[in-house]
Each structure stands twice: as structure tokens, then as C-alpha cells.
C-alpha positions in Angstrom: -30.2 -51.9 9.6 -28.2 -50.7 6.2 -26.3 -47.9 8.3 -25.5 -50.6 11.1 -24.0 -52.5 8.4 -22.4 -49.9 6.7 -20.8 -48.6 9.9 -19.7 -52.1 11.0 -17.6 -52.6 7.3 -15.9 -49.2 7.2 -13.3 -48.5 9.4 -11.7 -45.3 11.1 -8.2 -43.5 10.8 -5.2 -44.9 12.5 -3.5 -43.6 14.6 -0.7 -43.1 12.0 -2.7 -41.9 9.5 -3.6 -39.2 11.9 0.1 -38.4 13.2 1.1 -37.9 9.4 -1.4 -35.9 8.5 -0.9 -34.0 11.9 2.5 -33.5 10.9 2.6 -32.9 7.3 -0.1 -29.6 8.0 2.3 -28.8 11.4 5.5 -28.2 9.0 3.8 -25.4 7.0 5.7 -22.8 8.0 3.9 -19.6 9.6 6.7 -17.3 9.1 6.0 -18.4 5.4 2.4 -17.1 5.6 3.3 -14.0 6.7 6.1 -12.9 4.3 3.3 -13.7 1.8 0.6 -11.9 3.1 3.4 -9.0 3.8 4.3 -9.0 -0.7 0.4 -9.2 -1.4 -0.2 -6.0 1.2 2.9 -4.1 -0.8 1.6 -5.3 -4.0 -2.3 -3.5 -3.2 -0.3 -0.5 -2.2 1.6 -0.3 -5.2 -1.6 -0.5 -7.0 -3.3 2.3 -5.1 -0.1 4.4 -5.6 -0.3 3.8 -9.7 -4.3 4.4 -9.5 -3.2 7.6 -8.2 -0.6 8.1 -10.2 -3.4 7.7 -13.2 -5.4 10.4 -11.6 -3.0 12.8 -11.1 -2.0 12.6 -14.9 -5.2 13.3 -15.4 -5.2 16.4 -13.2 -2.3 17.6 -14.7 -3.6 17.2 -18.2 -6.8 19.6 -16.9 -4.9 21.7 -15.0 -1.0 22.3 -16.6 0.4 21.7 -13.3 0.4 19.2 -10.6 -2.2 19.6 -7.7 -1.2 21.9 -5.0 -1.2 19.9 -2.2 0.4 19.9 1.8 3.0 17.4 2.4 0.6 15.8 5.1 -2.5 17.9 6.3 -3.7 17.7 9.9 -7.1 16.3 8.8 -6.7 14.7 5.4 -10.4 14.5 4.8 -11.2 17.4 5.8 -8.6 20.1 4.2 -9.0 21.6 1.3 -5.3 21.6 0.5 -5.1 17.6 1.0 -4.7 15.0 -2.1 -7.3 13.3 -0.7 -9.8 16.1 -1.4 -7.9 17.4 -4.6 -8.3 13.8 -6.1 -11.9 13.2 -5.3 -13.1 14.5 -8.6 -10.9 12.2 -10.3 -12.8 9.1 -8.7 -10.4 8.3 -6.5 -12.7 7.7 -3.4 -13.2 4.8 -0.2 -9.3 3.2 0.8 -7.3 4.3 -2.2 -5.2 7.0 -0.2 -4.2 4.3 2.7 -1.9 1.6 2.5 -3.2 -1.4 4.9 0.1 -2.1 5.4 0.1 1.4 7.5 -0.5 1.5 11.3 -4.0 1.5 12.1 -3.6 5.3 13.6 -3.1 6.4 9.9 -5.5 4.2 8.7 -7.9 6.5 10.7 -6.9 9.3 9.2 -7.8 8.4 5.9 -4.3 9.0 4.6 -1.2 7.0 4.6 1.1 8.9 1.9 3.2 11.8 1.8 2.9 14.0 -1.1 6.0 16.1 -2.3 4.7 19.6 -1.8 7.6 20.3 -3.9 5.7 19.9 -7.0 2.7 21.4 -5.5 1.4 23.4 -8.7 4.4 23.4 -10.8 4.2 22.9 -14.4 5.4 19.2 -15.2 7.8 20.7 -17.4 9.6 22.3 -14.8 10.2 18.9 -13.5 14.1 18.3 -13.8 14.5 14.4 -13.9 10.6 12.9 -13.4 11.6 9.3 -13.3 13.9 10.0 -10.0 11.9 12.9 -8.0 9.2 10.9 -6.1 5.7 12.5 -5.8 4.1 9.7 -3.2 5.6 7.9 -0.6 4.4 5.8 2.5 4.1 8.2 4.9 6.4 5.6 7.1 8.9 7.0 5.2 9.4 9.9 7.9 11.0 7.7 10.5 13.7 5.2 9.6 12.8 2.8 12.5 9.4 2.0 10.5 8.6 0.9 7.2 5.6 -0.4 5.7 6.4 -2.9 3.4 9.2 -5.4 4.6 11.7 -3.3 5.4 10.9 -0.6 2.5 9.0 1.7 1.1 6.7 2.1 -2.0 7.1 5.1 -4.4 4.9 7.2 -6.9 7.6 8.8 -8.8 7.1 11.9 -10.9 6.8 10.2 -14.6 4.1 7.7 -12.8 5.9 4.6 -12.5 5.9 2.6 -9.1 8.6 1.0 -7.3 9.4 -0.3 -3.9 12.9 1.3 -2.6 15.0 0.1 0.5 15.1 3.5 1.0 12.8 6.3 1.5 13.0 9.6 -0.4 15.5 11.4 0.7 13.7 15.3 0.6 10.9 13.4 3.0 12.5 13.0 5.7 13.6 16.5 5.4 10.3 18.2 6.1 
């Protein structure tokens, strides 16, 4: 009896209440989404890349000389010459060498960064100009047609800082 009389003294929506609600959660752009979701995925990569950047520091402090690593192994997980196995030690483990950003073939391969083989076991020293010689770049870099992170690319440069470029390396597409 108390819910019959409840239900007969309430009322529903309108049907304008219900068209402007309809259309105030219609005009949310879903483009507007995206490009968000798009500056958070560069954001986490850019975080990886400086949480390797951290780790190789560290190597280098141990070792006098960055690791000695291929550009971009066959099997990243598997050889011996790959950051991805170099860095373990360093407790850089799980997702940390892919960028989700990357295409889901790369993903696979547990790696989604080139390394600059140029600096493979040189002396940081011998390092002309560390803040503009790039040690880590989206492996996207390689091919002008694709890039990762709205319409760029992230970089690990020498000296450790991070930055997003409009413009890959310029020795990475050279290899």
C-alpha cells in the first residue's frame, strides 16, 4: 500500500528532460576522447623511456660505458645483445620496453624502442653533445609514414632527459 502510494505521487522524466540530457551527453566530442587518451599513451611512454633512462645511468655508473646493445635484435627477449636482457638486472622487467602506443606486432615482441648502437659500450665521456644524441627512440621512428604518438615520436636522449620530437632521429632511419 506505501509503495502504491509512493509510485502514484512521484512522477517520471519528460520527454524534454530526456531530449536534453540526450543531447547535452551526444555533444561530447569523441574525437576529444581520443586525442586525450592519445597524450596519456605518450605521457606512459615517456615515463618508461625516463625509467630506462634511470637504469641505464645506473649501468653506466657499474660499468664505465653504456650497455652494448643491437639496434633492434630479431628476438628481443631472447638475445643476449638486446636492452631488454641487458636491463633486466636493473629491474626493469613486465611492459617497460614497449610503448602501447606501438602496433600490437611489436607489442609481441616485447620491444618497441630502437637503441643507438652507436653508443653501444662507449665510455659516456666519449659522448660529444649528450643532450642532442638520442639513445632510445620509438621504434616507429624507422618509417616516416608511422609515428606513435600523434604524429611524433618520443626520445631518450644521451644525458637522460625525455622529449617528444616531430621528428625522428635522424641516424635511425639510417640503419
Amino acid at each position: 500500500m506505501f509503495i502504491s502510494r509512493f509510485l502514484k505521487n512521484t512522477r517520471g522524466f519528460t520527454v524534454t528532460e530526456l531530449l536534453l540530457v540526450t543531447s547535452l551527453l551526444s555533444s561530447i566530442p569523441v574525437s576529444g576522447y581520443v586525442v586525450v587518451k592519445n597524450k596519456a599513451l605518450q605521457i606512459e611512454c615517456l615515463s618508461n623511456l625516463r625509467m630506462i633512462g634511470t637504469a641505464v645511468e645506473c649501468f653506466v655508473a657499474d660499468n664505465d660505458a653504456y650497455p652494448n646493445a643491437k639496434f633492434y635484435p630479431e628476438e628481443p627477449l631472447k638475445d643476449m645483445r638486446s636492452i631488454v636482457k641487458i636491463m633486466k638486472p636493473y629491474g626493469l622487467q613486465g611492459n617497460i620496453f614497449t610503448c602501447r602506443s606501438s602496433p600490437p606486432a611489436l607489442m609481441s615482441k616485447g620491444l618497441s624502442y630502437l637503441w643507438n648502437d652507436e653508443l653501444s659500450g662507449k665510455n659516456p665521456a666519449q659522448v660529444r653533445d649528450p643532450a642532442a644524441t638520442w639513445m632510445m627512440t620509438d621504434v616507429t621512428a624507422l618509417d616516416e609514414r608511422i609515428s606513435s604518438h600523434s604524429g611524433g615520436y618520443n626520445i631518450l636522449y644521451a644525458d637522460g632527459h625525455q622529449a617528444w620530437s616531430s621528428a625522428p632521429p635522424l641516424s635511425a632511419r639510417k640503419k
